[in-house]
C-alpha positions as CSV (number, residue, x, y, z in Angstrom):
1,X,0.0,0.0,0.0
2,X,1.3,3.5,-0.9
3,X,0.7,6.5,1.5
4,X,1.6,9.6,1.0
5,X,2.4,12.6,2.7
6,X,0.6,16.0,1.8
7,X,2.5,19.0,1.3
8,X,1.0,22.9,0.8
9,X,2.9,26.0,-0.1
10,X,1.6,29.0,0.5
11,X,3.7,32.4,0.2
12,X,6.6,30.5,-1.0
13,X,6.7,28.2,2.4
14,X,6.3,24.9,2.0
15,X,4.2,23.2,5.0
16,X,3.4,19.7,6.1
17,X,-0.3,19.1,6.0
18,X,-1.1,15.4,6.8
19,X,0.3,12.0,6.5
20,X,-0.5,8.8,5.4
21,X,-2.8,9.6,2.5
22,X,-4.2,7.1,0.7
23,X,-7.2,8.7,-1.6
24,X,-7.7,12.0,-3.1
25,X,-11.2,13.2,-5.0
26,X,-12.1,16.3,-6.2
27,X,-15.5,17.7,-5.2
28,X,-17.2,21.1,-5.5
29,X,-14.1,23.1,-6.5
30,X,-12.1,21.2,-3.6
31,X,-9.8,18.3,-3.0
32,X,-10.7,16.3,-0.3
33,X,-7.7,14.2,1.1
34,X,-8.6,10.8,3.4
35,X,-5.9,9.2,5.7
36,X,-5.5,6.2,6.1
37,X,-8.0,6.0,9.3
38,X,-10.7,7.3,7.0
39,X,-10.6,11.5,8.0
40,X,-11.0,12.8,5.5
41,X,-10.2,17.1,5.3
42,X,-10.4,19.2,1.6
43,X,-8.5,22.0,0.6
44,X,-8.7,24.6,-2.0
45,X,-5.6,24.9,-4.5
46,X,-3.6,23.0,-7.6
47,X,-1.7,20.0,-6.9
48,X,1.6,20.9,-8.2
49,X,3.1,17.5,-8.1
50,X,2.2,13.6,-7.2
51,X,5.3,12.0,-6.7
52,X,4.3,7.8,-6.2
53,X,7.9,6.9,-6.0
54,X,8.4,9.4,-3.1
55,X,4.8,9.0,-1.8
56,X,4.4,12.7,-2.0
57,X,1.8,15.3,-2.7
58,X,2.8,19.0,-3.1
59,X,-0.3,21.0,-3.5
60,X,-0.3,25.1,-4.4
61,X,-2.8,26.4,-1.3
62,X,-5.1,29.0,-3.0
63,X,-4.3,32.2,-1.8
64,X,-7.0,34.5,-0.3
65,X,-7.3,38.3,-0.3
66,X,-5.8,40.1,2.9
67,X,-8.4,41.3,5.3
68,X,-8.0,44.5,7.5
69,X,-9.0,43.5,11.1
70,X,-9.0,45.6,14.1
71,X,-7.4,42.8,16.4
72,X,-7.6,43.1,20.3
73,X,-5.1,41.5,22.6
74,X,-5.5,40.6,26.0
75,X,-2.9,39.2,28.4
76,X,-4.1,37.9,31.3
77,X,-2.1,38.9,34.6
78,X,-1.6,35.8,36.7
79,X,-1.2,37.3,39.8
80,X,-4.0,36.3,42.1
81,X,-6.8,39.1,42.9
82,X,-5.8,41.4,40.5
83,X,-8.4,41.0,37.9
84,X,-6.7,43.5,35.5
85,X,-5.8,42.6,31.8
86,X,-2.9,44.2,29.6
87,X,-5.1,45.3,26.5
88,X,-3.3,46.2,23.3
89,X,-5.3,47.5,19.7
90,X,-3.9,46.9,16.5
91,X,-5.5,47.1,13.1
92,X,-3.1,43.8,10.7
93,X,-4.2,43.0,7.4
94,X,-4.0,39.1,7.2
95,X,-5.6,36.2,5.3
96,X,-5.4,34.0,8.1
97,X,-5.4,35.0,11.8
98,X,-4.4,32.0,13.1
99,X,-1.1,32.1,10.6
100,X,-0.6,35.9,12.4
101,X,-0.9,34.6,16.0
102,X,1.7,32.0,15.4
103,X,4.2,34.3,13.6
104,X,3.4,36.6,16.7
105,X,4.7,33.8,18.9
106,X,7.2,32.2,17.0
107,X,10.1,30.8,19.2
108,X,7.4,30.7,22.2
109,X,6.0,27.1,23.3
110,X,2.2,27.5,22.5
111,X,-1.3,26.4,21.9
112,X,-3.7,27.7,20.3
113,X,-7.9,27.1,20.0
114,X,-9.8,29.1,17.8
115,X,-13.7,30.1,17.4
116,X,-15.0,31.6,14.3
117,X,-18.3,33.8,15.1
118,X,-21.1,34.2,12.2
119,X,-20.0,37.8,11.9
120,X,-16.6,37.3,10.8
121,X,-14.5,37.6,14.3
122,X,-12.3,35.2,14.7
123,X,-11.6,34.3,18.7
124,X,-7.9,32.7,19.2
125,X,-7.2,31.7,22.7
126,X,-3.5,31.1,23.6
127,X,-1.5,29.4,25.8
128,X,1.7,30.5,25.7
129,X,4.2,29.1,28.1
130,X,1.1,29.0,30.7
131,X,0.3,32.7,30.4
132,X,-3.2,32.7,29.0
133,X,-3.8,35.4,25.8
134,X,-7.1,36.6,23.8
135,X,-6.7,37.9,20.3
136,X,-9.9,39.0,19.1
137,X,-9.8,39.7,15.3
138,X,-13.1,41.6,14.4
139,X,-13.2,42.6,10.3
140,X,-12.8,46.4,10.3
């Protein structure tokens, strides 16, 4: 059996995005990928490349329009009783807010969650080294 690891680029970097492929459709404009444990995830793009001999798909990610966001960071202070948050404003333009958190906090150990709201905002919660952060990214 021949699996395959999946490869995007996007803004020249090339990026690991799953392992142990072993099917890949196209439906409704999109590729969906399935792992060998049957999840299956699509992505939009061209595959650049399917190299059988190498087990390896590389696959050009499309690229979206940047978006101007007025993003809000919150720091919470872990002393205890003081309920106080260091707030910061900032107004990036981004196609993917997750992508900006994590060049944010490059070098940092982190984890991230995200919530996408039905108005656009994006909700990231951080964990970065156990000191808990907000970034709020609301479409300006």
């Amino acid at each position: 059996m021949c699996l395959s690891t999946l490869y995007g680029i996007k803004n020249n970097k090339r990026e690991k995005l799953g392992e142990y492929i072993s099917n890949v459709n196209a439906r409704d404009g999109e590729y969906v990928f399935t792992d060998v444990m049957g999840n299956e995830f699509s992505l939009r793009g061209i595959i650049r490349s399917m190299d059988l001999v190498r087990n390896e798909i590389v696959m050009e990610l499309e690229q979206k329009d940047p978006v101007r966001y007025e993003m809000i960071r919150e720091i919470y202070n872990k002393c205890s009783g003081n309920q106080m948050r260091d707030v910061f404003v900032s107004n990036p333009e981004t196609d993917d807010p997750e992508e900006y958190v994590r060049d944010m906090l490059k070098d940092k150990e982190v984890s991230l969650e995200r919530e996408d709201l039905p108005d656009g905002t994006v909700i990231i919660d951080a964990d970065v080294s156990g000191l808990k952060q907000r970034f709020t990214f609301s479409p300006d």
